[in-house]
VONU-289246 format. One record per residue: z, x, y of N, C-alpha, C in turn. Coordinates in Angstrom, 1 decimal, m for minus. Layout:
// residues N
Z_X_Y_Z_X_Y_Z_X_Y .
...
This chain:
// residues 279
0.0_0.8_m1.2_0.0_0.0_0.0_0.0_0.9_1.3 .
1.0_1.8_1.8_0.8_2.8_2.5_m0.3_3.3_2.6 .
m0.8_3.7_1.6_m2.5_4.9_2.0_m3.3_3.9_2.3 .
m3.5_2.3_1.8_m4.4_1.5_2.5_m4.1_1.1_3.8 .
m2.7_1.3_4.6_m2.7_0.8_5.4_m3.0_2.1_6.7 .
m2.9_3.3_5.6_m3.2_4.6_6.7_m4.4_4.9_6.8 .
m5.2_4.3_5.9_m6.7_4.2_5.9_m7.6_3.3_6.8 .
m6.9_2.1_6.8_m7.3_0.8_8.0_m7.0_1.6_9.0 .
m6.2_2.6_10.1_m5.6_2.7_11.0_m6.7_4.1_11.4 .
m7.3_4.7_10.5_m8.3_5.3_11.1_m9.5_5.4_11.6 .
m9.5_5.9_12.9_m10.9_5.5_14.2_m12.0_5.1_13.7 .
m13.2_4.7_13.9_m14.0_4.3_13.2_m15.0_5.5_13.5 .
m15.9_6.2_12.3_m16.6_7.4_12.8_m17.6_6.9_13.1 .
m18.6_7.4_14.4_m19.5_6.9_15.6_m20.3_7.8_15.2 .
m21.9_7.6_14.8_m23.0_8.4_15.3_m23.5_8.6_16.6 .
m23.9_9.8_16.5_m24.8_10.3_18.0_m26.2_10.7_17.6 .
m26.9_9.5_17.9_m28.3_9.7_17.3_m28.9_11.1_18.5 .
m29.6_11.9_17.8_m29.7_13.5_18.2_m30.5_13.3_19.7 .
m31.5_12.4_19.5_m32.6_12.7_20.3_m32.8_11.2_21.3 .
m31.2_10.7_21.5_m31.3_9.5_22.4_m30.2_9.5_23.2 .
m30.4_10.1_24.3_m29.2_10.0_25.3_m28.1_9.1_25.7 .
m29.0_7.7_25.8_m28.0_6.6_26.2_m28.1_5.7_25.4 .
m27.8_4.8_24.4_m27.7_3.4_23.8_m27.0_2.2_25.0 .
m27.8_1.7_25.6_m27.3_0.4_25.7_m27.8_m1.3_25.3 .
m26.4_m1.9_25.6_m26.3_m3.0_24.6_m26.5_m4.1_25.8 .
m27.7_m5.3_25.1_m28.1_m6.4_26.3_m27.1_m7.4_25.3 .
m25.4_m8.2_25.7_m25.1_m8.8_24.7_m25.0_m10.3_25.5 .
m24.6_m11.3_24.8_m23.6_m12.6_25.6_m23.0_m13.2_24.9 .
m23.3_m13.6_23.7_m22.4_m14.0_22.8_m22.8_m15.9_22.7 .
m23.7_m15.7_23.5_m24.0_m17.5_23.6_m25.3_m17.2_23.8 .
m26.4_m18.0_22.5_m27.6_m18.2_22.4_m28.4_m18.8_23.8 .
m29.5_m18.1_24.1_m30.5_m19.7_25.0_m30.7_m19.1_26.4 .
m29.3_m17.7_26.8_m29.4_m17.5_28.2_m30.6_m16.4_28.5 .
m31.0_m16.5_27.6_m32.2_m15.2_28.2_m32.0_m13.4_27.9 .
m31.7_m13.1_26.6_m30.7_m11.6_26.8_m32.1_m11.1_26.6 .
m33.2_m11.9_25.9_m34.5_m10.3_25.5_m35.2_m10.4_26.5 .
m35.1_m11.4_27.3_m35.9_m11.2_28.9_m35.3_m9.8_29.7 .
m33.7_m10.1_29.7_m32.9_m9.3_30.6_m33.5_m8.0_29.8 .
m33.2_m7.7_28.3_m33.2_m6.5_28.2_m34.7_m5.6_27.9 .
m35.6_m7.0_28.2_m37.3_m6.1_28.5_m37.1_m5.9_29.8 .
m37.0_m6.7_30.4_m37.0_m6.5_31.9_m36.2_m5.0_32.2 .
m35.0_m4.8_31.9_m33.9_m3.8_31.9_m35.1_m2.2_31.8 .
m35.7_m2.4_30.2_m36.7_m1.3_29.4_m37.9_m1.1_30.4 .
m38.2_m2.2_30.9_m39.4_m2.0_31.4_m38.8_m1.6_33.0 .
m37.8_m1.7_34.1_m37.6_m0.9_35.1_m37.2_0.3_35.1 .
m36.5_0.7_33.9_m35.9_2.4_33.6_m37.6_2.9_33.2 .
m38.3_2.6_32.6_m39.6_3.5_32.0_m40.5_3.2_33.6 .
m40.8_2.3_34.3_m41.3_2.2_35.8_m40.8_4.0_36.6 .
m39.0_3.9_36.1_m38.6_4.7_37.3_m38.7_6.1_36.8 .
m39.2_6.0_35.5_m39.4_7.6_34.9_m38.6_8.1_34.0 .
m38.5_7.2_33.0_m37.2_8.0_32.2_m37.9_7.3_31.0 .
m37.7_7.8_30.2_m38.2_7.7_28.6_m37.2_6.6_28.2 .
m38.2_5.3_28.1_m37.3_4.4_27.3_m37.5_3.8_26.1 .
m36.9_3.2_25.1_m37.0_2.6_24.2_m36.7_1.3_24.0 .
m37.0_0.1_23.2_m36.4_m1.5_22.9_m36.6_m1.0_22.0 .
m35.2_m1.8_21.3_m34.8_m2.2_19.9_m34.3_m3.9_20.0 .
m35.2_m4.6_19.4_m35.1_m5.7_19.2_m33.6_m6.1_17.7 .
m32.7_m6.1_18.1_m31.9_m6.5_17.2_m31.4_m7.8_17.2 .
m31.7_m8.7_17.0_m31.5_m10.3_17.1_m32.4_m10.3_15.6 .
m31.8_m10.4_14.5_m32.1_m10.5_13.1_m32.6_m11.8_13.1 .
m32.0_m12.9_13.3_m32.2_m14.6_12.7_m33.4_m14.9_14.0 .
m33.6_m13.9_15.2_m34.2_m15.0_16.0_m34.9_m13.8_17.1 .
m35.5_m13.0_16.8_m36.6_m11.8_17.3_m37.5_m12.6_18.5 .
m37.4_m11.9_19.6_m38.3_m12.5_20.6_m38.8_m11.5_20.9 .
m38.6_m10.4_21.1_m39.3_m9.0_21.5_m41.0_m9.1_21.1 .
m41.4_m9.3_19.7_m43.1_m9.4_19.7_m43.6_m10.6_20.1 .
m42.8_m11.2_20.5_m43.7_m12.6_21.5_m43.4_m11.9_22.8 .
m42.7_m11.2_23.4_m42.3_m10.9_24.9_m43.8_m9.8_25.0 .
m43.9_m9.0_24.1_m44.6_m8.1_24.2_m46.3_m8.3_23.7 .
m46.1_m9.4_23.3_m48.3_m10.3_22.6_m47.6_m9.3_21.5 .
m47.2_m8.8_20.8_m47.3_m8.0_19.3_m46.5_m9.0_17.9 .
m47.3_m10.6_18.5_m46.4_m11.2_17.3_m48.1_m10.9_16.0 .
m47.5_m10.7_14.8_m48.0_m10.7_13.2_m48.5_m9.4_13.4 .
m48.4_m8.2_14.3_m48.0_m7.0_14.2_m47.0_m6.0_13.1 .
m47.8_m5.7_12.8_m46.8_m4.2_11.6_m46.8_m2.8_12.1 .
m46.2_m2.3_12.0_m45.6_m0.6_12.6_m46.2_0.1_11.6 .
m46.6_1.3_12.3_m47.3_2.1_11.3_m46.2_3.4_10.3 .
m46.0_3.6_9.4_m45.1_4.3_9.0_m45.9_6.5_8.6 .
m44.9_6.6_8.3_m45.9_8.6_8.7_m44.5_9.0_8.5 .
m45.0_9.8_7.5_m44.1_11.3_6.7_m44.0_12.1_7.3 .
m43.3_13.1_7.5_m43.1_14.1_8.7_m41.5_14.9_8.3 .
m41.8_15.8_7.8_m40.5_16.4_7.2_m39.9_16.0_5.7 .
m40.8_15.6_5.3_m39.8_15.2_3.6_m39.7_13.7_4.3 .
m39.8_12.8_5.3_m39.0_11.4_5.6_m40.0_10.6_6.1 .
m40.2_9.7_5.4_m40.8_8.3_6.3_m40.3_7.6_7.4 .
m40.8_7.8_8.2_m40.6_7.4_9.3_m41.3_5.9_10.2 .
m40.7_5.2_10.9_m41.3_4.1_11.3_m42.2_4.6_12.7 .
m43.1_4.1_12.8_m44.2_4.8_14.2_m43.7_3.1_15.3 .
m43.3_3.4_16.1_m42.7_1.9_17.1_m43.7_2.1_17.5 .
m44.2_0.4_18.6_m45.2_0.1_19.1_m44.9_0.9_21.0 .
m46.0_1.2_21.4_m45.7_1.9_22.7_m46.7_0.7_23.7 .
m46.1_0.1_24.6_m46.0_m0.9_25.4_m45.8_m0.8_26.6 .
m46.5_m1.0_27.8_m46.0_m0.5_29.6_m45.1_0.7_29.4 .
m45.4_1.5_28.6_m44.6_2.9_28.8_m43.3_2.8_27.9 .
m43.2_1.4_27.0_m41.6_1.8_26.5_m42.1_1.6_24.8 .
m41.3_2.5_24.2_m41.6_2.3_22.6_m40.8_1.3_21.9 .
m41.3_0.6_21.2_m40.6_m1.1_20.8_m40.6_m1.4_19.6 .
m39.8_m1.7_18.9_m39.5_m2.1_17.4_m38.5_m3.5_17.5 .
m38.9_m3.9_16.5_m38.0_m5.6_16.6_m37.9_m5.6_14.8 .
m36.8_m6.1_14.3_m36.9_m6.7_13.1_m38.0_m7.7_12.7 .
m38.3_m8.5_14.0_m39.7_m9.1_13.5_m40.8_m8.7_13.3 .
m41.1_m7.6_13.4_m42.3_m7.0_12.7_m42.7_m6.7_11.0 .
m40.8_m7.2_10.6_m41.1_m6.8_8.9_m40.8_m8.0_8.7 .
m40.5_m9.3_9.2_m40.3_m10.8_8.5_m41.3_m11.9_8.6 .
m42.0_m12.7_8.0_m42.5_m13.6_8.4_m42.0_m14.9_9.1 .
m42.3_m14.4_10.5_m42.0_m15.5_10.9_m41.6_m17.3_11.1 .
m42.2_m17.6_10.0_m42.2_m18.6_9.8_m41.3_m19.1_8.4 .
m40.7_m18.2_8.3_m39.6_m17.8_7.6_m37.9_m18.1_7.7 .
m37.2_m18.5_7.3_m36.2_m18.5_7.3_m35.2_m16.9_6.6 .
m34.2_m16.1_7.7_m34.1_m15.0_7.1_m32.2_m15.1_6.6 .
m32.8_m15.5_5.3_m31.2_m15.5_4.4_m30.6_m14.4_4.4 .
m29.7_m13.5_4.9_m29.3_m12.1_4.6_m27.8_m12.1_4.6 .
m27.1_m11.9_4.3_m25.9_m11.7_4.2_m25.4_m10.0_5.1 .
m24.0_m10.1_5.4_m24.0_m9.0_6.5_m24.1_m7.5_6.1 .
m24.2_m7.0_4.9_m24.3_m5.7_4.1_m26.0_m6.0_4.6 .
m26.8_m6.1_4.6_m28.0_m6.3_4.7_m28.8_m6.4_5.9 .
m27.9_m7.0_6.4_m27.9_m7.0_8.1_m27.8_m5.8_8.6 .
m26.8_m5.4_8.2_m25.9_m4.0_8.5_m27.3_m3.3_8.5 .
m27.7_m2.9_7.1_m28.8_m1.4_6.7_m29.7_m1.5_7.0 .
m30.2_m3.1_7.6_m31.5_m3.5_8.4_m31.6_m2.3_9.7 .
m30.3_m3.0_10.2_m30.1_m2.5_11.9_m30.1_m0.7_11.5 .
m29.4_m0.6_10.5_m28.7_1.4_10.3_m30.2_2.2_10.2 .
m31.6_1.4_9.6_m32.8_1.7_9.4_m33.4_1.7_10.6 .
m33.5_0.7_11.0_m34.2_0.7_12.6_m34.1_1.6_13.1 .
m32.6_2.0_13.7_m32.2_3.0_14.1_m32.1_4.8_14.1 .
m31.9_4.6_12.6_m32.1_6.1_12.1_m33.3_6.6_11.8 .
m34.5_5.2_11.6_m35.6_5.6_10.3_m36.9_5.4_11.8 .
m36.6_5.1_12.9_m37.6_4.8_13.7_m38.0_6.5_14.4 .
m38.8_6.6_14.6_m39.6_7.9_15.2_m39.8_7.7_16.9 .
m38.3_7.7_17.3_m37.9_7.2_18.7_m38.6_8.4_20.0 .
m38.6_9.8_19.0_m38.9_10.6_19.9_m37.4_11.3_21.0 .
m38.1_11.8_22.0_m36.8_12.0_23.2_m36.6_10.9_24.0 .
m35.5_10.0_24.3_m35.4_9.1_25.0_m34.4_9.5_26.2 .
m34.2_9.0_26.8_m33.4_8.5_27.9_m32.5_7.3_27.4 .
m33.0_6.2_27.6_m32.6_5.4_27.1_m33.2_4.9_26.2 .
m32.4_4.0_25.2_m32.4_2.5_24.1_m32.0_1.9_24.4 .
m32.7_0.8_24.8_m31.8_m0.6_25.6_m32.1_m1.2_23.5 .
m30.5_m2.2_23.5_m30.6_m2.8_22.2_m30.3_m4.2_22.8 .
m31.4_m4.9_22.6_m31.3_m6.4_22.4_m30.7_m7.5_21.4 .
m29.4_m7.9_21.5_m28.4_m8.3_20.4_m28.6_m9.5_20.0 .
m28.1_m10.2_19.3_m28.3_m11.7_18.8_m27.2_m12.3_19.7 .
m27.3_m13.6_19.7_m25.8_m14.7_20.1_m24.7_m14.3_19.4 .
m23.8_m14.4_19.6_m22.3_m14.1_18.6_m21.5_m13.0_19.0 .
m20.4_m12.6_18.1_m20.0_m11.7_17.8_m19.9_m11.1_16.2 .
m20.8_m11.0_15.8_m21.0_m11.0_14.6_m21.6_m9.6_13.9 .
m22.0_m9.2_12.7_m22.8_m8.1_11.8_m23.2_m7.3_12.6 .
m24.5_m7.5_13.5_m24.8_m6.7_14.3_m24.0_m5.6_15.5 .
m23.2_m6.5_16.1_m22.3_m5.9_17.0_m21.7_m5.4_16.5 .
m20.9_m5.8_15.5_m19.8_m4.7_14.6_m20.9_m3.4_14.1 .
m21.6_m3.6_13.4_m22.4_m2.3_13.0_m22.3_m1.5_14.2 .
m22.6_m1.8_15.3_m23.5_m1.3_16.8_m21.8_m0.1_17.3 .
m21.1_m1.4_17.3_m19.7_m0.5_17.9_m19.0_0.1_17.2 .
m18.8_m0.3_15.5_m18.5_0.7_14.8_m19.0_2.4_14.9 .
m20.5_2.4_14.3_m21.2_3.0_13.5_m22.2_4.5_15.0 .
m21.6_3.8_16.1_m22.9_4.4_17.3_m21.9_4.5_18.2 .
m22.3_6.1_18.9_m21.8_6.4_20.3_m22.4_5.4_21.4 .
m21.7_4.1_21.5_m22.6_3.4_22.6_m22.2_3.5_23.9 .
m22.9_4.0_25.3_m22.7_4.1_26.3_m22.2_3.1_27.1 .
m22.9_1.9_27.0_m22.5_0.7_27.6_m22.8_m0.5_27.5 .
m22.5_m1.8_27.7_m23.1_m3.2_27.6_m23.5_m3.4_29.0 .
m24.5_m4.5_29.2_m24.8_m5.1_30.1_m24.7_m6.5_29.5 .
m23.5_m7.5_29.9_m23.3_m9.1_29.7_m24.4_m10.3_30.4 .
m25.1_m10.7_29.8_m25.8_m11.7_30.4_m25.1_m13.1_30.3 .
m25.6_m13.9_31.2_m24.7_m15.3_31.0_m25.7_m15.9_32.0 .
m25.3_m17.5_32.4_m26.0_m18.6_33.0_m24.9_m18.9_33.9 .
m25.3_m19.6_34.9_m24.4_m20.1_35.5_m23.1_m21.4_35.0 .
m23.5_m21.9_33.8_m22.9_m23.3_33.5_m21.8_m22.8_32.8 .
m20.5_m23.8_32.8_m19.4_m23.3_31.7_m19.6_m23.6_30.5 .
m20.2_m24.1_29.9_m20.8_m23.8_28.3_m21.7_m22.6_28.4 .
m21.7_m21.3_29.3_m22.0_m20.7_28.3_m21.2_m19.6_28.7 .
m20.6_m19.7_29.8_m19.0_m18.9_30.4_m18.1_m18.4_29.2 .
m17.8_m20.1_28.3_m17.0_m19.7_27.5_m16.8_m18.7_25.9 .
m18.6_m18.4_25.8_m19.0_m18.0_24.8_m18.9_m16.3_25.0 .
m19.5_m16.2_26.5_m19.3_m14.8_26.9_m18.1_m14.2_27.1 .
m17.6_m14.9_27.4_m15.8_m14.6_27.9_m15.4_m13.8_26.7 .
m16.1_m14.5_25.1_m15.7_m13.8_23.8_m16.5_m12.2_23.6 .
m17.9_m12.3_23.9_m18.5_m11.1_23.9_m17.7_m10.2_25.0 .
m17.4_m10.6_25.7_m16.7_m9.3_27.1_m15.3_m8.8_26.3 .
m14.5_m10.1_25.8_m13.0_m9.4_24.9_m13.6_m8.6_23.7 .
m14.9_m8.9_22.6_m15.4_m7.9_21.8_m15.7_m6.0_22.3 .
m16.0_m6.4_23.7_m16.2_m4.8_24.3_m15.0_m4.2_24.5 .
m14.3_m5.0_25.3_m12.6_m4.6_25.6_m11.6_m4.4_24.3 .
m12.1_m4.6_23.1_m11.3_m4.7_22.3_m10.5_m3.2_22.2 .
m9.7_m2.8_21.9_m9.0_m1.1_22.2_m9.4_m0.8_20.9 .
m9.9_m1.4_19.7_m10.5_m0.7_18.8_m12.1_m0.3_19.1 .
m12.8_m0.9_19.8_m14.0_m0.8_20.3_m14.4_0.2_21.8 .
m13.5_m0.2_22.3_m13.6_0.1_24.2_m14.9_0.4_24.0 .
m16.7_m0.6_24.7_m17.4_m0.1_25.0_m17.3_m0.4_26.5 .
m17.6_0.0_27.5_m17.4_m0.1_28.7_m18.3_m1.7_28.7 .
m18.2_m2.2_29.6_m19.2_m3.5_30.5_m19.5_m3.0_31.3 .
m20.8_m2.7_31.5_m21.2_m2.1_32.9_m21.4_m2.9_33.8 .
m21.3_m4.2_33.5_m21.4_m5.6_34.4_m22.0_m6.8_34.0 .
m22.3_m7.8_34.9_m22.3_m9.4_34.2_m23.8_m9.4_35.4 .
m24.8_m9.8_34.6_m26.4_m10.5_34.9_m26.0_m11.9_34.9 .
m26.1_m12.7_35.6_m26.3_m14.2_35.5_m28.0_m14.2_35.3 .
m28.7_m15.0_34.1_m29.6_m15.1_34.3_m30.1_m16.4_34.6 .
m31.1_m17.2_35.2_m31.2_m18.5_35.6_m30.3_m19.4_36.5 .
m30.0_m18.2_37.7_m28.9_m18.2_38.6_m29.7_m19.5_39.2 .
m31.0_m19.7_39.4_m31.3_m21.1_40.4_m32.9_m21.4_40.2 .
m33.5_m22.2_40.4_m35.2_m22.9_40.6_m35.2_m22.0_41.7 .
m36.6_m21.9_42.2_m37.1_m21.4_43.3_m39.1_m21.6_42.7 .
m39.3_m22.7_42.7_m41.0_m22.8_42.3_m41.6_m21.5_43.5 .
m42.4_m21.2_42.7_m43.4_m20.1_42.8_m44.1_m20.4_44.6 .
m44.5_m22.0_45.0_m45.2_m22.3_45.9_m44.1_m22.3_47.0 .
m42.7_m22.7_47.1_m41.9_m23.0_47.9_m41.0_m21.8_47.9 .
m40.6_m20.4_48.5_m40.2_m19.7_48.0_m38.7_m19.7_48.4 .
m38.7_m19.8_49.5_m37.6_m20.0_50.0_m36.8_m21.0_49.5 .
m37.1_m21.8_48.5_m36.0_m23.4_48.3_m35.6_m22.8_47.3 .
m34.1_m23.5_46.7_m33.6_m22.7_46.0_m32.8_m24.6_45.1 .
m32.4_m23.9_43.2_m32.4_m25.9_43.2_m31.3_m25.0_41.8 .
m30.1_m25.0_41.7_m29.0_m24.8_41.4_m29.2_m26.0_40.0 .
m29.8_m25.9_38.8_m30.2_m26.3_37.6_m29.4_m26.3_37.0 .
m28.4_m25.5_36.6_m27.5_m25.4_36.2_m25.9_m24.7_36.2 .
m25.7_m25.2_37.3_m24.7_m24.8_38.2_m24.7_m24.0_39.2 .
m23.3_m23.5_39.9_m23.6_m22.1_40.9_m22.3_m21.8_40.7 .
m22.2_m20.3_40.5_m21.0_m19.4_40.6_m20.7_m19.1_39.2 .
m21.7_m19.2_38.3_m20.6_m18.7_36.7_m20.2_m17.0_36.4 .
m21.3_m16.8_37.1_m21.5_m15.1_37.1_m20.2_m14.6_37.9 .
m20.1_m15.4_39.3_m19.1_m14.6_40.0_m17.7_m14.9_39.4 .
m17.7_m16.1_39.1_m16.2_m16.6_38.4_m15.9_m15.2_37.1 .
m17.0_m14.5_36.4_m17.1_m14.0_35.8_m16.4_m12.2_35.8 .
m16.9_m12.2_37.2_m16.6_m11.1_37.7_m15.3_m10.9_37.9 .
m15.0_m12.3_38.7_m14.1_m12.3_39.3_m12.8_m12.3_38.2 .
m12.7_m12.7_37.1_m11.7_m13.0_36.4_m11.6_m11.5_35.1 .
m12.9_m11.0_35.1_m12.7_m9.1_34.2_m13.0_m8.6_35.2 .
m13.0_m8.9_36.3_m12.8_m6.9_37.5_m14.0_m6.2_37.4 .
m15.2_m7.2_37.1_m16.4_m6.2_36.5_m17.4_m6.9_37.6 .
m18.7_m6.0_38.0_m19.4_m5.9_39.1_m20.6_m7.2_38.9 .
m20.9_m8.2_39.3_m22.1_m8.8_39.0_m23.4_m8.2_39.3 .
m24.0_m7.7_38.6_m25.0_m6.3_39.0_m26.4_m7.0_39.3 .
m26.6_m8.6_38.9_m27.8_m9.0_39.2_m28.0_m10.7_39.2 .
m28.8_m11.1_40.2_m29.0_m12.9_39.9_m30.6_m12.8_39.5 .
m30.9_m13.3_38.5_m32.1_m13.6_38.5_m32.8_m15.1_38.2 .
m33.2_m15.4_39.6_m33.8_m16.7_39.5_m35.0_m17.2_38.1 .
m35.4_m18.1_38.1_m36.0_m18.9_37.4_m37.3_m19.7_37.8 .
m38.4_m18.8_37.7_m39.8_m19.8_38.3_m40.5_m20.0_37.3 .
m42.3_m20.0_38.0_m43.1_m20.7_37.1_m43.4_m18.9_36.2 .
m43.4_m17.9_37.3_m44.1_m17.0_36.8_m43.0_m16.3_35.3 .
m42.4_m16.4_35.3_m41.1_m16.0_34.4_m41.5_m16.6_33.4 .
m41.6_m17.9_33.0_m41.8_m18.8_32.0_m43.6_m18.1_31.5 .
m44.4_m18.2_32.2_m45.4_m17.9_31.8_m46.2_m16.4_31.2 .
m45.3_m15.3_31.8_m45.4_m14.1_31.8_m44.4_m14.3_30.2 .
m43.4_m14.7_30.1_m42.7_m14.5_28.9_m43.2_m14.9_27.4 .
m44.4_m15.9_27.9_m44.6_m16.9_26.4_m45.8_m16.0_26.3 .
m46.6_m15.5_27.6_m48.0_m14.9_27.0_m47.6_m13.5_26.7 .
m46.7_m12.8_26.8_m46.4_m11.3_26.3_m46.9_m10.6_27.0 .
m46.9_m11.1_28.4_m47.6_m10.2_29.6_m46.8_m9.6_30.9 .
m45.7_m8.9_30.5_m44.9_m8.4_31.1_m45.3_m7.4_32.3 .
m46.3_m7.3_32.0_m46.5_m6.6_33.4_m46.9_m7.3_34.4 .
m47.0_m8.4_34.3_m47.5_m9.5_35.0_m46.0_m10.1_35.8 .
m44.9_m10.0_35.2_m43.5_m10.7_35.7_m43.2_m10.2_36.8 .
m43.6_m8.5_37.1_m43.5_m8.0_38.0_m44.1_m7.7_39.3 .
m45.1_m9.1_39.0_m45.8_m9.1_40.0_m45.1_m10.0_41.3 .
m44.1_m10.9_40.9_m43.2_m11.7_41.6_m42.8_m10.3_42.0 .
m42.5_m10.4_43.7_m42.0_m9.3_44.5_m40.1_m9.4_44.0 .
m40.0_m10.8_43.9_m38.6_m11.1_44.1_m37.7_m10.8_42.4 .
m39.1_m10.9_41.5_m38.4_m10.7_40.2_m38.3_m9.3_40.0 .
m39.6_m8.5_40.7_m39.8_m7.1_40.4_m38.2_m6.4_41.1 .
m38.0_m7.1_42.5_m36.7_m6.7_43.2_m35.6_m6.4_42.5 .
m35.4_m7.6_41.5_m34.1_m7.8_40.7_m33.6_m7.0_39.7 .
m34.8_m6.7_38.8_m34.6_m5.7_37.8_m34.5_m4.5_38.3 .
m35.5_m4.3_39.2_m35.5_m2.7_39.6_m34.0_m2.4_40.4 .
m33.3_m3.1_41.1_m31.8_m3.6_41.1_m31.1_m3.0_40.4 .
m31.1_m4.1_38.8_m30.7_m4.1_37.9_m30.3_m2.5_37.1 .
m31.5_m1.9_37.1_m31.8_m0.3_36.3_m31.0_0.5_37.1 .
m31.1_0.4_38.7_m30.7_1.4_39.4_m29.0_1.1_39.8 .
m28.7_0.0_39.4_m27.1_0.1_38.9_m26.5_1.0_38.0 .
m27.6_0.5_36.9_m27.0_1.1_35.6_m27.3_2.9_35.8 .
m28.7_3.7_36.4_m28.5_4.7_36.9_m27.6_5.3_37.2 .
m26.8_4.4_38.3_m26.3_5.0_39.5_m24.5_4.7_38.8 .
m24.5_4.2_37.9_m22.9_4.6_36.9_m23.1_5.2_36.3 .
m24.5_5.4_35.8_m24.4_6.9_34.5_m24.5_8.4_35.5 .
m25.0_8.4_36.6_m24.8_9.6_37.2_m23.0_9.5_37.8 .
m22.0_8.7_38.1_m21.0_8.4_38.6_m20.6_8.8_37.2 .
m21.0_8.6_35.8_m20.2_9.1_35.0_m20.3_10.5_34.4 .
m21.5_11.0_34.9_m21.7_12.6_34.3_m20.6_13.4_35.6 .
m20.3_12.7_36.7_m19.9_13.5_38.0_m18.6_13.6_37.5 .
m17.7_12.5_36.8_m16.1_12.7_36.6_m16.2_13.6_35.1 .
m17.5_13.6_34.6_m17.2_14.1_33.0_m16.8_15.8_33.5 .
């Protein structure tokens, strides 16, 4: 009984994948608010600003990354290289991209149990031909579940970025993803709270602004973990459209969307150099 209980009580050992500087985590913990938007958008302003980025589509049950990106019924090319097979990721506006939906059929239902989940995610990660990165933005599923535990166990992760909506149904879901980072067996930092679908604003009227689903969830957000609201990003026609056709370079043609992210990245920048300064 003792040695099992002195065994539970030891840290959990963290990989440092060799040739990826930063891992960060797009989480919320509540399905529907937009996390693979936030975290293309995220991939696609850090590779804009010059830094070698990566997506990892990890949302096992519900992959949006090859529809964000037109690479839906797409397969990855695989190549030996040292004694090891390796996955070749798809390279996209400058960022290299892998999603679990490239090995499932979609039209599929994916039964897996969490051991399986687990080696899915441990393969992506280890077995993909990432190259040198800067960053890995990782795109999570809803919950607190398989994936995140793998993610915070198993990986030196640098930081989360919490996405949420303005309404309190989905307040209360994230409130649980933010205590999963805080946990003192975990501590991943929050680098801050995105409210995404902060308000309407149609494309032709730009200035009008139409509060859809509440106002203030983000700041109540902030306001109650001490943590920075790093971004609002409204909700038009061009968002919706740029997302279903996989034409992301298109989303940034909204001056006011292109604003937001690029925002967004240069937050997250400007704490990772705040944190090389105190290291």
């Amino acid at each position: 009984m003792n040695e099992q209980c002195n065994t539970a009580k030891k840290p959990f050992e963290k990989t440092r994948l060799p040739n990826i500087k930063n891992l960060l985590i797009v989480a919320s913990g509540k399905g529907g608010v937009g996390k693979s938007t936030v975290a293309a958008g995220l991939a696609l302003s850090l590779a804009r600003e010059g830094y070698a980025t990566g997506l990892l589509d990890a949302d096992i049950h519900g992959p949006s990354v090859p529809t964000l990106f037109h690479l839906n019924n797409q397969r990855p090319l695989s190549m030996e290289k040292e004694g090891k097979i390796w996955i070749e990721p798809f390279d996209r506006y400058g960022i290299k991209v892998i999603s679990i939906g490239f090995f499932i059929d979609p039209s599929q239902s994916l039964l897996w149990r969490g051991p399986m989940v687990s080696n899915a995610l441990k393969q992506l990660l280890n077995d993909t031909d990432w190259g040198e990165l800067d960053y890995l933005v990782i795109d999570t599923p809803p919950g607190t579940g398989d994936v995140h535990l793998t993610l915070l166990q198993s990986y030196e992760i640098t930081g989360a970025v919490v996405v949420t909506t303005p309404q309190t149904i989905a307040l209360d879901d994230v409130i649980k993803a933010i205590g999963m980072f805080n946990n003192k067996n975990v501590s991943v930092p929050v680098l801050g709270i995105v409210e995404n679908m902060a308000w309407f604003t149609p494309s032709l009227h730009p200035d009008e602004k139409y509060f859809l689903f509440g106002q203030g969830g983000g700041e109540k957000l902030s306001q109650q973990f001490h943590l920075p609201l790093i971004a609002q990003i409204p909700m038009n026609e061009q968002i919706r459209q740029s997302c279903d056709e996989g034409s992301l370079d298109n989303l940034f043609q909204d001056e006011q969307i292109q604003k937001v992210f690029s925002g967004l990245a240069d937050t997250i920048l400007a704490n990772q150099r705040k944190e090389s300064t105190h290291k």
